[in-house]
C-alpha positions in Angstrom: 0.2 24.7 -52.7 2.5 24.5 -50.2 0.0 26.9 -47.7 -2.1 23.9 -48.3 -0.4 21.4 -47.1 0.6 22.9 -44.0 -3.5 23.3 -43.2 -4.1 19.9 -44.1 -0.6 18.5 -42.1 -2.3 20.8 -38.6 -5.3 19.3 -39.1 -4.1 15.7 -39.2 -2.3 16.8 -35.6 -5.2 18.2 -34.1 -6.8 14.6 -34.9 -4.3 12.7 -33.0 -4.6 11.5 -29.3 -3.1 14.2 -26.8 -1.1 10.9 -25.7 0.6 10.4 -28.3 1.6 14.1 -29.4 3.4 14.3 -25.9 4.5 10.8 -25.6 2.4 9.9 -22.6 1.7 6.0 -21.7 -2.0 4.7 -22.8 -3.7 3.3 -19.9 -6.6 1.2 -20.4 -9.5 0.9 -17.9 -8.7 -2.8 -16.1 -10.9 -5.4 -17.8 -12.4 -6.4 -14.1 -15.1 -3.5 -14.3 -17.5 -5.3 -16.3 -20.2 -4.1 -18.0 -22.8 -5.5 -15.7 -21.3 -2.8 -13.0 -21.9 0.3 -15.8 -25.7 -1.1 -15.8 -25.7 0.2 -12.1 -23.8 3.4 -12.6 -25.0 6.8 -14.5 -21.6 7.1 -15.3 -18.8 5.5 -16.6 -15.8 5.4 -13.4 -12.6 5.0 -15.2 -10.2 7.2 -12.6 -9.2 4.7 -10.5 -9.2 2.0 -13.6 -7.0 3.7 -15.7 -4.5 4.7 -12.9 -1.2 4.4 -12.1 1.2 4.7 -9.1 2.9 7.6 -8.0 6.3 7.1 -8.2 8.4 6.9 -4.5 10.2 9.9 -3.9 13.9 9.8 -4.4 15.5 9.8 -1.1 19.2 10.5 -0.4 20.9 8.2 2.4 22.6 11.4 3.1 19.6 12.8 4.4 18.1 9.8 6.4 18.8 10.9 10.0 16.5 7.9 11.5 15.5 4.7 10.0 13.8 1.9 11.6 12.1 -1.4 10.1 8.7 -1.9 12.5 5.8 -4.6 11.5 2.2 -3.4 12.3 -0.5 -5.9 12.8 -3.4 -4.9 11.6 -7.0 -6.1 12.3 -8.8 -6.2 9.8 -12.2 -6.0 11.7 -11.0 -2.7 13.5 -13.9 0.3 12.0 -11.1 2.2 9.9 -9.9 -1.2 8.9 -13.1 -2.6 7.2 -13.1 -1.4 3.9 -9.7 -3.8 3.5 -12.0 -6.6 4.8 -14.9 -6.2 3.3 -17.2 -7.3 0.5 -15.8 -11.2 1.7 -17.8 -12.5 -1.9 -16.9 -9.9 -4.7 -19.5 -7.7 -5.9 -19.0 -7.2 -9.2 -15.3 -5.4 -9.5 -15.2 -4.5 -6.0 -13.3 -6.8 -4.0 -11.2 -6.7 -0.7 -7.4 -7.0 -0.5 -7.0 -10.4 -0.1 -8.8 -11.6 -2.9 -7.4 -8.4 -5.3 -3.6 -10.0 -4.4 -4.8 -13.5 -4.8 -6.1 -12.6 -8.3 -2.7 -10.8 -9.0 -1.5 -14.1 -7.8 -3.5 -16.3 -9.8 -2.3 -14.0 -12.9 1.3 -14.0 -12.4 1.4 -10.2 -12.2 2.2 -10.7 -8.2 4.3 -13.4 -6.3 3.9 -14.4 -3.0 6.6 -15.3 -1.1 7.1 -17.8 1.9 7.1 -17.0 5.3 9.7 -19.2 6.9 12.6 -16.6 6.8 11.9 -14.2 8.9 14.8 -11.8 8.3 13.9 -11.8 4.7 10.2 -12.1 3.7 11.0 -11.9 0.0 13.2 -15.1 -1.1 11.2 -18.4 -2.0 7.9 -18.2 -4.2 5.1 -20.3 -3.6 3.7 -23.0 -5.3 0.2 -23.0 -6.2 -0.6 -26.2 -4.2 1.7 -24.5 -1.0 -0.5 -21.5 -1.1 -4.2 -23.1 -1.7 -2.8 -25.3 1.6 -1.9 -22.1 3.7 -5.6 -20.7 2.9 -7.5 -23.7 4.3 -8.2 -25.2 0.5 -8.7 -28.7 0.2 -8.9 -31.7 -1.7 -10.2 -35.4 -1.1 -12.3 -37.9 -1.5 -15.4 -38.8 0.8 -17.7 -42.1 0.3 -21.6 -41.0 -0.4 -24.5 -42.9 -1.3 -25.6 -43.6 -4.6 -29.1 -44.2 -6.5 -29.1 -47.5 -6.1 -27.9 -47.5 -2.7 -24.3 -47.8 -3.5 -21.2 -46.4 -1.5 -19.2 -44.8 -4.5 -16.2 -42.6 -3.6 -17.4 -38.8 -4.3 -14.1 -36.1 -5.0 -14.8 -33.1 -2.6 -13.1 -29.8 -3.3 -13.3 -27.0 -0.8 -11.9 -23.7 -1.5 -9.3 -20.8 0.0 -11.5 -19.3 2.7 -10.2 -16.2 2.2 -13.2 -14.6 4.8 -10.4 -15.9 8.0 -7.7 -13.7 6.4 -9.3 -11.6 9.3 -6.0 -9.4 10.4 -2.7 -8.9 8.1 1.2 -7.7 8.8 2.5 -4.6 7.4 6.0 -4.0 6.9 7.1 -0.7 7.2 10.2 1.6 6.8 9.8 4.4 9.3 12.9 6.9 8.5 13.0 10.5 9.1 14.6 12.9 5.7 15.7 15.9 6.7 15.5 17.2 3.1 11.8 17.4 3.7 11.6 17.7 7.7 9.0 14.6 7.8 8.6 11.3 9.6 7.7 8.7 6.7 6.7 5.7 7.0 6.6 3.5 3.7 5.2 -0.2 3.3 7.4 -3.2 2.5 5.1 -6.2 2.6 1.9 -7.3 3.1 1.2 -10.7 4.7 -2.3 -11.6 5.0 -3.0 -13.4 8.6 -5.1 -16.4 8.6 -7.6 -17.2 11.7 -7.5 -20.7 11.6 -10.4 -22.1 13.9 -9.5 -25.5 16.3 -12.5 -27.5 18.1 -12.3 -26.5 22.2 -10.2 -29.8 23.8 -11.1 -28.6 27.3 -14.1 -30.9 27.5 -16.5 -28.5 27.7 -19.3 -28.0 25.2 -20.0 -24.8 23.1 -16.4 -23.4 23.7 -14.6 -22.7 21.1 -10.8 -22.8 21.3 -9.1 -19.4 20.5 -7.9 -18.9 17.1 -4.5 -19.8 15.7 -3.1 -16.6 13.5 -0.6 -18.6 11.0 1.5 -16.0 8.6 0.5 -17.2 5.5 2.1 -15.1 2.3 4.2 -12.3 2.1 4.0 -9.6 -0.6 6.2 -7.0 -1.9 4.8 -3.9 -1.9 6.6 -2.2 -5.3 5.5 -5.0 -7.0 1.8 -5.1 -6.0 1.5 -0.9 -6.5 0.4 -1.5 -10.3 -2.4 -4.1 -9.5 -3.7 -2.1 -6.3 -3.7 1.1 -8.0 -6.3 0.3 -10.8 -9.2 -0.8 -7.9 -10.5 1.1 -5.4 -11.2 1.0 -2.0 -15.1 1.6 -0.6 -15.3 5.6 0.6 -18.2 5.1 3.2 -18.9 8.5 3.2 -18.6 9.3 -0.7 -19.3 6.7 -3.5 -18.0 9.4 -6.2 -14.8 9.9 -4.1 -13.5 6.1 -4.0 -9.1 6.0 -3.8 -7.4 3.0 -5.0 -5.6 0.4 -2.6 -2.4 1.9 -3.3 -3.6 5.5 -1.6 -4.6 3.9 1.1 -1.7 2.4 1.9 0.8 5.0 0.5 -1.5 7.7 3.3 -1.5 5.1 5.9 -4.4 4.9 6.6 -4.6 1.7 8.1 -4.9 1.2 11.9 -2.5 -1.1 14.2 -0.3 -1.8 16.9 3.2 -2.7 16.2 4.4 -6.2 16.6 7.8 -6.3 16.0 10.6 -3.9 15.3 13.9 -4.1 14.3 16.5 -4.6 17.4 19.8 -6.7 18.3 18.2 -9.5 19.1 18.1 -10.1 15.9 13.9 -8.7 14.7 12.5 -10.7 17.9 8.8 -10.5 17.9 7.3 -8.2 21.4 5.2 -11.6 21.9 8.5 -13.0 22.3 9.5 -11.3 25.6 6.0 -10.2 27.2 2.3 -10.7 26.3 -1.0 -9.8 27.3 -2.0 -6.2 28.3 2.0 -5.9 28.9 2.5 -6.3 25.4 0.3 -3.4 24.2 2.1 -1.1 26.4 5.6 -2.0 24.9 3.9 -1.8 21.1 2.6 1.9 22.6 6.0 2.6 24.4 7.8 1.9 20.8 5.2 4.3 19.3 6.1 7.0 21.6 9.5 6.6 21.3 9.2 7.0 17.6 7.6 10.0 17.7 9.4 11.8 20.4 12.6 11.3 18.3 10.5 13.2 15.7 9.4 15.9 18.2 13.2 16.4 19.9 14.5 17.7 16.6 11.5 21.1 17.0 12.4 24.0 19.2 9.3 26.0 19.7 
């Protein structure tokens, strides 16, 4: 009897979820891959749906021999930047970074943070209303015609234009651990940049004035890792080899100059003491630096 029992109590285990037997976390697919994007598959993608983060490394301050904080800005339009940019209307589950952390947003899984401070990008949250306002939404009322010839007062709503987020700011921690013998570099924040367009006051008809790039939202990085992980980021040479957000940022892959970096005069931007062509040199003479400290440490 007892012989019996034991059969019938290993087959009950072998019936059980490998999950649960090891004590694993259940991670369900995320609920924006719809079934209208299976119709268009021959199979069902649930890697990048069902994944999470990998966990930062631990990292001893013992063994940080070089640590800088550097913002890149990043344009969005650049080739190897695109696939952050683009679809500008979501296709189904695919969407592009700005709208993936404004629907984190929207959810309350993410907060976005004002830019005001610039020592500290993380302290204030937005309000709805403040962050709708910093992404060209609006709200008013305009006087239309109606049937009978009327003038009635119409409510007009226009929404975030999230297509002249066109560039955004990456914080990074660039810090060398000798531990590992490797030059890290690790993102902080994200703040998307907003292009906001102004009518030419020069006089002079069909020129366009030159963009104003406003900071508009800054989010922290650890935070947003969940919610970037579980959507992926367009592969334009492999569909069945799509990464999530978080991989691409966690491998850098990102392209852009650096804007600002951490100094005594207390995080002053470059645009602050040169500009033009000048500027791109000192953003490349930083770069160098940075990795010639890297280099110093080799003998060969």
């Amino acid at each position: 009897m007892k012989s019996v029992k034991k059969v019938l109590l290993g087959l009950s285990l072998l019936t059980l979820p490998m999950s649960i037997l090891f004590g694993q976390t259940v991670v369900t697919p995320d609920s924006s891959n719809t079934s209208l994007d299976y119709k268009t598959e021959v199979y069902r993608k649930e890697n990048i749906a069902s994944k999470l983060p990998i966990p930062y490394a631990y990292v001893r301050e013992a063994d940080v021999l070089y640590d800088k904080t550097v913002w890149r800005m990043v344009d969005l339009r650049e080739k190897r930047n695109l696939p952050l940019y683009y679809p500008t209307k979501p296709i189904g589950s695919r969407v592009n970074l700005v709208d993936l952390l404004l629907k984190g947003i929207d959810s309350g899984e993410l907060t976005a943070y004002d830019t005001d401070d610039p020592n500290n990008e993380f302290v204030r949250a937005l309000s709805k209303e403040e962050l709708d306002r910093k992404l060209g939404a609006k709200h008013d009322t305009i006087q239309v015609l109606d049937a009978d010839g009327n003038m009635i007062s119409q409510e007009r709503i226009q929404g975030r234009k999230t297509d002249r987020v066109m560039a955004i700011m990456v914080k990074e921690k660039v810090y060398f651990d000798k531990k590992h013998s490797v030059m890290n570099r690790q993102v902080i924040g994200i703040c998307p940049i907003f292009f906001d367009t102004r009518e030419d006051t020069s006089g002079e008809e069909g020129n366009a004035a030159e963009p104003v790039k406003k900071q508009t939202f800054w989010i922290y990085m650890p935070e947003a890792r969940p919610i970037l992980s579980r959507h992926p980021i367009f592969n334009r040479f492999n569909d069945a080899q799509n990464q999530s957000f978080d991989d691409y940022f966690m491998q850098n892959r990102y392209d852009g100059h650096i804007y600002a970096i951490s100094n005594v005069y207390n995080n002053r931007l470059i645009s602050e003491y040169t500009s033009g062509l000048d500027a791109l040199y000192e953003a490349q003479r930083i770069t160098n630096e940075i990795f010639d400290w890297e280099q110093d440490l080799w003998e060969y």
